[in-house]
NUSE-488689 format. One record per residue (C-alpha): residue in one letter; z, x, y. Coordinates in steps of 0.05 Angstrom, whole numbers, plus 32768, in hexadecimal, padded with zeros to 4 digits. Layout:
AZXY ...
//
This chain:
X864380BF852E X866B80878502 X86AD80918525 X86D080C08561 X86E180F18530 X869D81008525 X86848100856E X867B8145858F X8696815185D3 X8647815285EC X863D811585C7 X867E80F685EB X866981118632 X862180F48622 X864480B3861D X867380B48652 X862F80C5867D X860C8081865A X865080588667 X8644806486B8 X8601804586B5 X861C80098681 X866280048695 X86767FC3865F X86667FAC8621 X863B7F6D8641 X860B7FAB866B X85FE7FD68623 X85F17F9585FD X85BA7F76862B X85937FB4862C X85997FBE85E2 X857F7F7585D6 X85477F858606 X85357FC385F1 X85377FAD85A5 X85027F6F85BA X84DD7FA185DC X84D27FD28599 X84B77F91857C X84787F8685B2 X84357FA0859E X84257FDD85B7 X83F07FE785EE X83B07FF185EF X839E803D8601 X8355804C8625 X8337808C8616 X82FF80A38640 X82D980E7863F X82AC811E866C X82A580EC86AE X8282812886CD X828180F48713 X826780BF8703 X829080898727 X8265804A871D X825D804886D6 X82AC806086CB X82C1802986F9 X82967FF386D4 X82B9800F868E X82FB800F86AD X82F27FCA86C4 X82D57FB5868B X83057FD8865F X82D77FEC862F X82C77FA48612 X830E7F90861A X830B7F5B864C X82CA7F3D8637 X82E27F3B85E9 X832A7F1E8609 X82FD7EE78630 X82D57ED585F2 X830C7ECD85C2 X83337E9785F7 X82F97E798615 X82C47E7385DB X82CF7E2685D0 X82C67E16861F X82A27E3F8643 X82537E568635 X823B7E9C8628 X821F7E9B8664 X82617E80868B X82967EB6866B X825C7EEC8682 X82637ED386CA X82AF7ED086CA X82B77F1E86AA X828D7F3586E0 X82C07F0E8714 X82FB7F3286EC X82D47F7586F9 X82B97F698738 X82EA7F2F8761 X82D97F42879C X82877F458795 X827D7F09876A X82B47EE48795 X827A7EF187D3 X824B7EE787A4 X82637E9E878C X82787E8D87DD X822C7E9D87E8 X82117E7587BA X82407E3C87CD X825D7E398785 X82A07E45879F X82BC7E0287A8 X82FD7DE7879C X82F27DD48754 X82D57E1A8746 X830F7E42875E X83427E128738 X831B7E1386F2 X83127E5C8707 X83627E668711 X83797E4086D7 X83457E6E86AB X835D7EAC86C6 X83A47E9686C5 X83987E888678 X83767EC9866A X83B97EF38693 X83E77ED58669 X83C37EEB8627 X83BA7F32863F X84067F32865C X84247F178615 X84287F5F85FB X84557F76862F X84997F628643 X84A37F37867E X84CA7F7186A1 X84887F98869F X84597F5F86AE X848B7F5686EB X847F7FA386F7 X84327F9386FD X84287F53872A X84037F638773 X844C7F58879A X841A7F2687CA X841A7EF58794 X84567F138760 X847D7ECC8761 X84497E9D8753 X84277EC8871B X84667ED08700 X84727E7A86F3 X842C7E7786E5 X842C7EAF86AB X846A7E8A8688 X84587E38869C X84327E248674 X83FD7DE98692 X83FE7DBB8650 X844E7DB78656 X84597D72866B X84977D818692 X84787DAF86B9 X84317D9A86BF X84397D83870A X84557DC1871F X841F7DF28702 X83E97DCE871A X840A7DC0875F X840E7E188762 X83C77E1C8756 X83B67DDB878A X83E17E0487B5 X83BF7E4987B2 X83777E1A87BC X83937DF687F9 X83AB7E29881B X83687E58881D X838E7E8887EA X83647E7E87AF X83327EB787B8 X836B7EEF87C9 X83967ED08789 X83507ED7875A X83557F21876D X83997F298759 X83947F06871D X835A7F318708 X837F7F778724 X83B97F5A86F2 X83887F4D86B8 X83667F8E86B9 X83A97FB786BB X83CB7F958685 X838A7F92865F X83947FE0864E X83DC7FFF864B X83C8804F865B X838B8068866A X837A80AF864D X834680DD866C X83338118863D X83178145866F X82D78151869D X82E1812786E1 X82B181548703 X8274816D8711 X822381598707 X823A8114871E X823781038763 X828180E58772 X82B581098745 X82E980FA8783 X82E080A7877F X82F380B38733 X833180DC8742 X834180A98778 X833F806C8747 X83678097871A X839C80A2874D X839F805A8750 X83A480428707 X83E9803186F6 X83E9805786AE X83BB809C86A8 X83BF80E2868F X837D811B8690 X8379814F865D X8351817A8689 X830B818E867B X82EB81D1868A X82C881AD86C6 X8306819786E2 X832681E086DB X82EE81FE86FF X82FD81D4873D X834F81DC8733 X8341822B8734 X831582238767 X83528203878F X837A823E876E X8354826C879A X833382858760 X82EB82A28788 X82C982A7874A X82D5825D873D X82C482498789 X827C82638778 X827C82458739 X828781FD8756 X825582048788 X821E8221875E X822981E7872C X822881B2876D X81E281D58784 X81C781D18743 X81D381878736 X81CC817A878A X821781648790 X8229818287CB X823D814087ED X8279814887C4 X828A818C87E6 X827A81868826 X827F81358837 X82B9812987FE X82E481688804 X82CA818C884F X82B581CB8837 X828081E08860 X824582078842 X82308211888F X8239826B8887 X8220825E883A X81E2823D884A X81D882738886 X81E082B28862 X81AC82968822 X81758283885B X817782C98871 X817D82E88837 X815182C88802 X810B82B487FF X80E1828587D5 X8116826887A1 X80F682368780 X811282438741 X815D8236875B X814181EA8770 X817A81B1875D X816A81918718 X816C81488739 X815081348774 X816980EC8767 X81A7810087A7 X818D80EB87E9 X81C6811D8805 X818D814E8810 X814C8139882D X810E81608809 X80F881888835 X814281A28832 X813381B487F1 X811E81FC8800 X816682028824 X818681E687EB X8166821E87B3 X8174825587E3 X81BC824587E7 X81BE823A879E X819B8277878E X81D582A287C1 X8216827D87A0 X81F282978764 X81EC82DF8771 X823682E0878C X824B82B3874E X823982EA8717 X824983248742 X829883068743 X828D82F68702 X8286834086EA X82BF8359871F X82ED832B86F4 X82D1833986AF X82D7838686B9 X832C837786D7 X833383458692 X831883758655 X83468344862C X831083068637 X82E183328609 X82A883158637 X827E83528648 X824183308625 X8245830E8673 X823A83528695 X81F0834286A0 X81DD836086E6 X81E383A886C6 X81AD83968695 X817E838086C6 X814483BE86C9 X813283B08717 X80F083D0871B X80D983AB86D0 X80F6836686E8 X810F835B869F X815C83538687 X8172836A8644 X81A4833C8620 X81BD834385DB X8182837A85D5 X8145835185E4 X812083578625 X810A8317864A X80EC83148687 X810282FA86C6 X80F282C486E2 X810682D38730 X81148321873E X8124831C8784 X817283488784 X8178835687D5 X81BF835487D4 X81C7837D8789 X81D383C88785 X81BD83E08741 X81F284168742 X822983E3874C X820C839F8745 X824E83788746 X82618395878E X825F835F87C5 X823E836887FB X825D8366883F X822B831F8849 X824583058803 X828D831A8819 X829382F0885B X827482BA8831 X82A382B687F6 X82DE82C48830 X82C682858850 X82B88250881C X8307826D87F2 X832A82548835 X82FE8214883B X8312820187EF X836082198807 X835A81F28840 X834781A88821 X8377817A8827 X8356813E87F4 X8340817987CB X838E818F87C6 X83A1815187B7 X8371813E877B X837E817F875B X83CF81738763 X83C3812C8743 X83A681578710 X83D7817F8703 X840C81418707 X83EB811C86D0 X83C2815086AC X83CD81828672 X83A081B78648 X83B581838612 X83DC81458603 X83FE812485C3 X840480E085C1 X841680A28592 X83F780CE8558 X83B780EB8579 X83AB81248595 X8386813085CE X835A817085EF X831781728611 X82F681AF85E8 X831381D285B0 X834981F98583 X832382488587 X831882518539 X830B828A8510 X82BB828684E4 X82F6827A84B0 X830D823984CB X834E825984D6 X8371825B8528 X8358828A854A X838E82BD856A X837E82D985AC X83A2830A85D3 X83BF83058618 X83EE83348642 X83FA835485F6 X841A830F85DB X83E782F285A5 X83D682A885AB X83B6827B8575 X83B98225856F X83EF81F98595 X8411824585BC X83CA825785CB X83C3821485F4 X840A8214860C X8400825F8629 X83C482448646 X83E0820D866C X84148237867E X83DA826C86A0 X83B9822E86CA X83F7821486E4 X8409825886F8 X83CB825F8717 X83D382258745 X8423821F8755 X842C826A8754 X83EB828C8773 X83F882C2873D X83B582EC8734 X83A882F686EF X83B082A886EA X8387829A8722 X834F82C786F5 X836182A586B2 X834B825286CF X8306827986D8 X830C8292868C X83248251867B X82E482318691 X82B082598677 X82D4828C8635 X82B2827D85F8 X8301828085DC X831582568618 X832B820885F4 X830E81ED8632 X82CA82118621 X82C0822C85DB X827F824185EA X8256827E860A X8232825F8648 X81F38277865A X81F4827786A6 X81CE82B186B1 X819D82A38688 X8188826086A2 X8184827486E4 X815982B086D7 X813182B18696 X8102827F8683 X8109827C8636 X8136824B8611 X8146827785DD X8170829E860F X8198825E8628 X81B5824E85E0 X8205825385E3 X8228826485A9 X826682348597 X82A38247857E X82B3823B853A X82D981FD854A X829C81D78552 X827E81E1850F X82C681D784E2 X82D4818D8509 X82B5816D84D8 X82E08189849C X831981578495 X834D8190847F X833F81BD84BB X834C818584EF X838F816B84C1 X83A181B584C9 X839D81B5851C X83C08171851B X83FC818C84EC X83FD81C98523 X840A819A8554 X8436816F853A X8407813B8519 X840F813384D4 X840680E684C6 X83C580CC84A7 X83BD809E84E4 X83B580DD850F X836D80F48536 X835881218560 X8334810D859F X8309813B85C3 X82D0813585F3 X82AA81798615 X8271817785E3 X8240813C85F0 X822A811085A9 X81E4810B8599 X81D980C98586 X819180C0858B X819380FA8556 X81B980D98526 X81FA81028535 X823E80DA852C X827B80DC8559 X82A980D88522 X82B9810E84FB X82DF812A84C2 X82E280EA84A2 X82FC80CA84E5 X833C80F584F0 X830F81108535 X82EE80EC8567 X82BE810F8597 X82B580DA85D3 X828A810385FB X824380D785F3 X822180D98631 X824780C38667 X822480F986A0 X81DC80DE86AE X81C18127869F X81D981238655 X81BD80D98648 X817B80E98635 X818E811785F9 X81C380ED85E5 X81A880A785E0 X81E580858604 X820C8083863C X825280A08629 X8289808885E9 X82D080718601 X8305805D85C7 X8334802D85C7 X83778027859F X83987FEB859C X83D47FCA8570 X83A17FBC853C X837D7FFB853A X835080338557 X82FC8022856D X82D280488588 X829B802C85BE X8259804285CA X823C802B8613 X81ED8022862F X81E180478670 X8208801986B8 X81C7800086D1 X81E07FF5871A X821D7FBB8738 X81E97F9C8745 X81D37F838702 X820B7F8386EE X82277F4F8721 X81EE7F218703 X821C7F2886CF X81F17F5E86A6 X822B7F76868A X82187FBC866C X820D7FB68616 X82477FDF85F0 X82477FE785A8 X82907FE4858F X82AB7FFB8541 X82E480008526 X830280468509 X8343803784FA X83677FF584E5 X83B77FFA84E6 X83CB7FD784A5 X83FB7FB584D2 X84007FA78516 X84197FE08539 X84547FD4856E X84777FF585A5 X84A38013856E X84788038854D X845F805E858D X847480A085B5 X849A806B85EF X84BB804585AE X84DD807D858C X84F3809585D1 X8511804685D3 X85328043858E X8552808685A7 X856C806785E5 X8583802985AD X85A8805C8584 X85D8806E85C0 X85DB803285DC X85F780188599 X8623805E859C X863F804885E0 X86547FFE85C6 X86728025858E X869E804B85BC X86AB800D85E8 X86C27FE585A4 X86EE801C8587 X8715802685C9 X86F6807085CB X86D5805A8611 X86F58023863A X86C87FF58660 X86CE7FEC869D X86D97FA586BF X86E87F888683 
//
């Protein structure tokens, strides 16, 4: 658009829209200086964590700690005057203000001269974190109690003779006045959030952890986060649905792992007509006993309460399970039908033609001629517990925050991210499923997917409410992608019968051309571009590599659940990607805060994957071409302004 001629009368209305909001020459001109300096910042930094599966202290320690990111920014400015041992102390006080702020009172450390050293270190250390950003959005960030006085200490400068007096006078001030402890905490709130632009979560909030609801609750309060959701957290969103199926699915996960604080204490579901109905109906389930004991929630002698319940949900979990396989023939999960090869009298099962014997054959509530009917017990149960889920209010509103800032999937700056997989042919080709009669394969598969849970949730509608249970468990679900063997590790005693097969997926992500072909699918087609996934947990202490395909994907899944650690070696990957590149960090098991306010920070191993040849800036990111766009009119409007096409108004 060069001159009027060649302006539309859309392009003209667009601009007599923009003129409203920039009514003069003077009002485009500032913004397009501003927004033009703003193109020229370095981007970001982006945090990209993985399979949380509730386990709030360690994710709290790495989101303080932003993986490394404050303790490498505190070595780099402090190296020359402060010990190892001192720049230990003071991260802990940026992670922890208000702990090691009681701690140091204690102790009697905190004088005068310790809070003003203290102040003029963390004042130092904000202003290196906030020099990526424009003031405008550093201005966005400051705690409004102290928004003023952050804001002349971030741009005065203590060695400028002029104004010497007046910044230390501020910090004098803040001493004198009994403010210094309050103004250390907001200093270190500003630091951490300006340490890491966005925050990514690729999937797997809940379950086997104890306190999935404190991470969704520090989540709700970060200022920059989105969730590609996991097939743990879809489980739970059915489950809000008023998907049945998924109800029982929740709770026989939280009585396996004894998380039932979460349910009951957490979210107010009471297990209270559960619990009765399994005391009377079952008998001597020690098989169904929780796998950890570690959760004082329950009291041993409890225990016994606890496997009975567990063993009920059960029962009632795979009888809805084959109600909604035999409504969905399109899942092509019959392999799941299971109670009908159960021979009752020889206590064995048959599955995929062998025989195995079983390990507890006690069916009171199981006809043999229709072993998926409920009975009328099982019926008033499920009735109860659906309305109790229904009926949460800080269950509904974690699942909406969910929905709010999740997606099945998310591109962004170049990478694209998804917690499990792209279903794939043997071939290494998409695979193409079938739905309602429309066939699905790649980037429409997911998008008809997405489309399904949100359906499920905002509309009620039936056959979605079905699909979030599909969704968690189909061996062709991208949140799953493999065949789990629930079944068979409650009931038979034989390893060989618990191996899942994986989809394809799993075994092509380490051939470089298959992963450039999903990125090109979705968009992706420069070399800079990886896939990040998490749902499949890295065995380290086997040798086994995060990186694959000659680093263009990234599996961050390493550990983080408790229950995985062992077999992995570690304690859970994160990546970050910053203007100068892409790393990967591997973390040691959180010991406890209490080690770690000893300042036993927890060890992290960091490398690098990806080095930008040059330093990459908000220009070259998703928020920067959306900016040059907004440029492009902007210099359309003064355009219009200068050739009398527009007049400006007040001028």
């Amino acid at each position: 658009m060069e001159n009027a001629t060649h302006r539309t009368a859309e392009q003209i209305k667009i601009l007599r829209l923009l003129a409203k909001e920039y009514p003069g020459i003077p009002a485009a001109s500032a913004t397009l200086v501003s927004l033009n300096a703003l193109c020229n910042l370095p981007k970001g930094t982006e945090h990209f964590m993985s399979d949380l599966h509730g386990e709030a202290e360690a994710f709290e320690h790495i989101l303080n700690n932003c993986s490394g990111v404050i303790r490498e920014k505190v070595d780099n400015i402090f190296y020359r005057t402060m010990s190892e041992s001192q720049r230990r102390s003071f991260c802990t006080l940026i992670y922890y203000p208000a702990e090691k702020l009681e701690e140091v009172r204690q102790t009697g450390e905190a004088t005068d001269e310790w809070y003003r050293v203290t102040l003029y270190r963390l004042v130092d250390l904000a202003r290196s974190v906030a020099s990526k950003y424009s003031r405008a959005k550093v201005r966005e960030a400051l705690p409004e109690d102290f928004q003023y006085i952050i804001d002349e200490l971030l741009h005065t400068s203590g060695e400028e003779h002029d104004k010497q007096a007046y910044y230390q006078n501020i910090i004098g001030t803040v001493i004198e006045v009994g403010m210094a402890g309050a103004f250390i905490e907001a200093l270190c709130r500003l630091i951490k959030r300006m340490a890491v632009d966005r925050l990514h979560v690729v999937g797997d909030i809940y379950d086997r952890g104890a306190r999935p609801d404190r991470i969704l609750d520090m989540l709700m309060e970060h200022h920059r986060v989105d969730i590609q959701w996991g097939n743990h957290d879809i489980v739970w969103m059915g489950a809000a649905a008023g998907s049945a199926v998924c109800v029982a699915t929740v709770l026989n996960s939280a009585l396996q792992y004894n998380t039932l604080a979460i349910v009951e204490n957490t979210y107010g579901i009471s297990l209270r007509d559960l619990i009765g109905f399994a005391q009377e109906t079952y008998k001597g389930c020690t098989w169904f006993m929780p796998r950890s004991e570690d959760d004082a929630y329950y009291v041993k002698n409890r225990m016994d309460t606890l496997s009975k319940a567990h063993k009920a949900i059960a029962i009632i979990m795979f009888k809805l399970e084959g109600q909604l396989i035999r409504r969905h023939p399109e899942y092509g999960m019959d392999d799941r039908l299971l109670l009908e090869h159960i021979d009752y009298t020889a206590h064995t099962v048959t599955i995929d033609g062998q025989v195995y014997p079983l390990n507890d054959a006690h069916f009171p509530t199981v006809d043999p001629a229709d072993p998926y009917r409920l009975t009328a017990g099982e019926e008033a149960v499920v009735r109860d517990l659906s309305a109790s889920f229904a009926k949460s209010e800080r269950l509904r509103r974690h699942v909406r925050f969910l929905y709010d800032n999740g997606r099945l999937y998310r591109c962004y700056n170049g990478n694209l991210l998804f917690h499990g997989c792209i279903p794939m042919t043997e071939a290494g080709n998409f695979d193409q499923v079938t739905f309602d009669g429309e066939c699905y394969q790649g980037r429409a598969l997911m998008d008809h997917h997405e489309r399904m849970a949100r359906r499920a949730y905002f509309d009620r509608a039936p056959d979605a409410v079905d699909f979030m249970w599909y969704l968690w468990c189909g061996e062709r679900s991208p949140l799953c992608g493999r065949s789990i063997k629930t079944f068979e590790r409650a009931f038979v005693n034989c390893p060989e019968a618990w191996q899942e097969p994986m989809n394809p997926y799993y075994r092509h992500i380490n051939d470089e051309a298959v992963c450039r072909r999903i990125l090109s699918a979705f968009g992706l087609d420069s070399p800079e571009a990886h896939i990040i996934n998490g749902h499949t947990p890295i065995h380290v202490s086997s040798g086994e590599s995060p990186v694959k395909a000659n680093g263009r994907l990234i599996v961050i899944d390493g550990g983080f659940c408790k229950a995985y650690q062992k077999a992995t070696g570690i304690a859970g990957y994160t990546l970050i990607s910053n203007s100068h590149g892409l790393r990967i960090v591997a973390h040691q098991p959180f010991s406890s805060l209490t080690r770690v306010l000893a300042n036993d920070d927890i060890h992290s191993d960091s490398q690098i994957l990806w080095q930008n040849r040059r330093r990459c800036l908000v220009a070259d990111t998703d928020n920067g071409r959306q900016i040059q766009q907004r440029i492009r009119t902007l210099e359309e409007l003064l355009n219009a302004y200068r050739s009398g096409l527009l007049t400006p108004r007040g001028e």
